[in-house]
Kinemage of the C-alpha trace (Angstrom):
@kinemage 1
@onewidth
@group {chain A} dominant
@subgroup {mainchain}
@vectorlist {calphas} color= white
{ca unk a 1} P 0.229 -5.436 -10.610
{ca unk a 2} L 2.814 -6.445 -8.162
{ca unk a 3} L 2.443 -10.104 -8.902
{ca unk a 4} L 2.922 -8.969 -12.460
{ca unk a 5} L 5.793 -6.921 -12.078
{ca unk a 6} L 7.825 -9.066 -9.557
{ca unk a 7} L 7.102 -12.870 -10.670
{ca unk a 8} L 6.109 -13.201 -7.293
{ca unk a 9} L 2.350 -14.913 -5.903
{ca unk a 10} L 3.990 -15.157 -2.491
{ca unk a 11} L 5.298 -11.791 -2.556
{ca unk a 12} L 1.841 -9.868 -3.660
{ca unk a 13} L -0.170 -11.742 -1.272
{ca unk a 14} L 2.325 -10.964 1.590
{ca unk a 15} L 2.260 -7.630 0.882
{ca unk a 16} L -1.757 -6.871 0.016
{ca unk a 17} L -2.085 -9.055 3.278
{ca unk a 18} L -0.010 -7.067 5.023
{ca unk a 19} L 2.368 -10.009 6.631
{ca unk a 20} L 5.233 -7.314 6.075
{ca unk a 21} L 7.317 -9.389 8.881
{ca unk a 22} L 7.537 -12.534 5.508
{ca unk a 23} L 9.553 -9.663 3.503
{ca unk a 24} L 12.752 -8.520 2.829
{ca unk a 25} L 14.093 -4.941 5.173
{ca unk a 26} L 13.808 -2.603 2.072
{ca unk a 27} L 10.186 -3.880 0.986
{ca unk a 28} L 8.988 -3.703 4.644
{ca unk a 29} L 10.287 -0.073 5.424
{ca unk a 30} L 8.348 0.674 1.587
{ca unk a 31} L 5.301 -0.964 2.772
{ca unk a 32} L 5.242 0.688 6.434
{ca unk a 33} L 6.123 3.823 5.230
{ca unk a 34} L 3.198 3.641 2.281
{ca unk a 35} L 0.064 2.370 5.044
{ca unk a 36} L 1.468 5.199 6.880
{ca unk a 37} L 1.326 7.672 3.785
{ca unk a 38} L -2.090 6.172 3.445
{ca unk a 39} L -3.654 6.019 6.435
{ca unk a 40} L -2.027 8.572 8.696
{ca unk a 41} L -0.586 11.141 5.866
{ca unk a 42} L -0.276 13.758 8.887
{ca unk a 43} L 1.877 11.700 11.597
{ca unk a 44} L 4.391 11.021 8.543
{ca unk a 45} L 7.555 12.372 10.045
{ca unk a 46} L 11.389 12.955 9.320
{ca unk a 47} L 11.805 9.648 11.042
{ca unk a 48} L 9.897 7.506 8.636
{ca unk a 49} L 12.006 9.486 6.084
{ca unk a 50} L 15.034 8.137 7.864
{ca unk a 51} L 13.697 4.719 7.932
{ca unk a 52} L 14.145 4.736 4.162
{ca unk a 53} L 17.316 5.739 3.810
{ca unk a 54} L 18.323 3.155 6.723
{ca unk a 55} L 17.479 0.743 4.192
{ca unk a 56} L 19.138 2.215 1.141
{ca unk a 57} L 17.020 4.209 -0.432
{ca unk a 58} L 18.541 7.514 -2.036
{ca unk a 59} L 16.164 10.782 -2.024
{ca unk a 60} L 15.344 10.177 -6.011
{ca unk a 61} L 14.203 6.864 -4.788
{ca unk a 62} L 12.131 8.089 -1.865
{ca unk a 63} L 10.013 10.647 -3.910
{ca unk a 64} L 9.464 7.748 -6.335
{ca unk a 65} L 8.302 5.574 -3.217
{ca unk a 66} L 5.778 8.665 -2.264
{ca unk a 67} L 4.781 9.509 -5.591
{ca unk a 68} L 3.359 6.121 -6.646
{ca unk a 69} L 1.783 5.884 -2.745
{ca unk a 70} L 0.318 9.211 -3.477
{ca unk a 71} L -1.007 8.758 -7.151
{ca unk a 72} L -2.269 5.158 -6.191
{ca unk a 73} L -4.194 6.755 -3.038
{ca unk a 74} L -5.569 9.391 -5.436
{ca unk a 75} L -6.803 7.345 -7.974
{ca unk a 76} L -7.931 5.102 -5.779
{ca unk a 77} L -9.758 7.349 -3.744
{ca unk a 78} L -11.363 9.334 -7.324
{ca unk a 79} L -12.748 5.591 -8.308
{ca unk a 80} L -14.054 3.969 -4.989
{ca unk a 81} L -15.680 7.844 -4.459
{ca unk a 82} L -17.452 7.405 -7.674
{ca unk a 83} L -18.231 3.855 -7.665
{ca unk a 84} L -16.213 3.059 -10.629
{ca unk a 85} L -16.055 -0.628 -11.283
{ca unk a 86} L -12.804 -2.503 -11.971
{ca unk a 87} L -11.727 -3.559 -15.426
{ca unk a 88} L -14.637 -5.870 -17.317
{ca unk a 89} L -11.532 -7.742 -18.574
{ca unk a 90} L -10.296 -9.042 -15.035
{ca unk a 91} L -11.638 -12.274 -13.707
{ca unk a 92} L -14.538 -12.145 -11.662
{ca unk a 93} L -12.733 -12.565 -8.188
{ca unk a 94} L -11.110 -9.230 -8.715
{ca unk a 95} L -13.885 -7.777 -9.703
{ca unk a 96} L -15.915 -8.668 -6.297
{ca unk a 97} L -16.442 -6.223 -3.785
{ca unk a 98} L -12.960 -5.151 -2.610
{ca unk a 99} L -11.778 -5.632 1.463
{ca unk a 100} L -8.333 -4.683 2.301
{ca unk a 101} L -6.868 -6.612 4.762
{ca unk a 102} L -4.662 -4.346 6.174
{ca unk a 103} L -6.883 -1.762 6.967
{ca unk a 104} L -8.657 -4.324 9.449
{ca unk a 105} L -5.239 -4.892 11.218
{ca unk a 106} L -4.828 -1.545 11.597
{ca unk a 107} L -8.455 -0.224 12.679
{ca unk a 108} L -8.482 1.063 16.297
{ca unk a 109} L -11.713 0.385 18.376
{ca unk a 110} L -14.114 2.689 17.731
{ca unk a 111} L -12.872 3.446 14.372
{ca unk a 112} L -15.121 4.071 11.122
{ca unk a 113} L -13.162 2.190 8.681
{ca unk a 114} L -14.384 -0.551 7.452
């Protein structure tokens, strides 16, 4: 959807990739601040707030940040918990057995996630 909405290959891969040094300040603090929201949802602090702001976001702008993190977590988490399969429509490489990148940069020895 990013790739979509922005115009931007380079951009979508840097971000599901997690290379979040290759963007610009305001998409990095997003991105940190949504693996955070994802991974970590209880160590999110008034600091990563701050973060935000530090890059210009407003507060309307910051719930909208959290909000889509949130509802894409939920849904996401509803659909892999149930097994539901992606669009038929997409191409076939989509389709394939999902791995996310980033959570293998960020998995901790000894850690579950896959």
């Amino acid at each position: 959807m990013l790739e979509r909405e922005s115009g931007n290959p380079a951009l979508a891969s840097a971000v599901a990739e997690g290379r979040f040094d290759e963007l610009d300040l305001r998409m990095k603090a997003l991105c940190l601040y949504a693996v955070k929201l994802t991974l970590e949802p209880w160590n999110v602090e008034r600091n990563d707030v701050e973060a935000l702001r530090a890059v210009g976001l407003d507060d309307r702008a910051i719930v909208d940040a959290n909000q889509a993190s949130s509802y894409f977590n939920y849904v996401n988490r509803v659909a892999d918990g149930l097994g539901v399969g992606l669009e038929p429509q997409w191409p076939e490489e989509v389709r394939a057995e999902r791995s996310y990148p980033i959570r293998r940069s960020r998995q901790e020895p000894g850690s579950s996630l896959r």
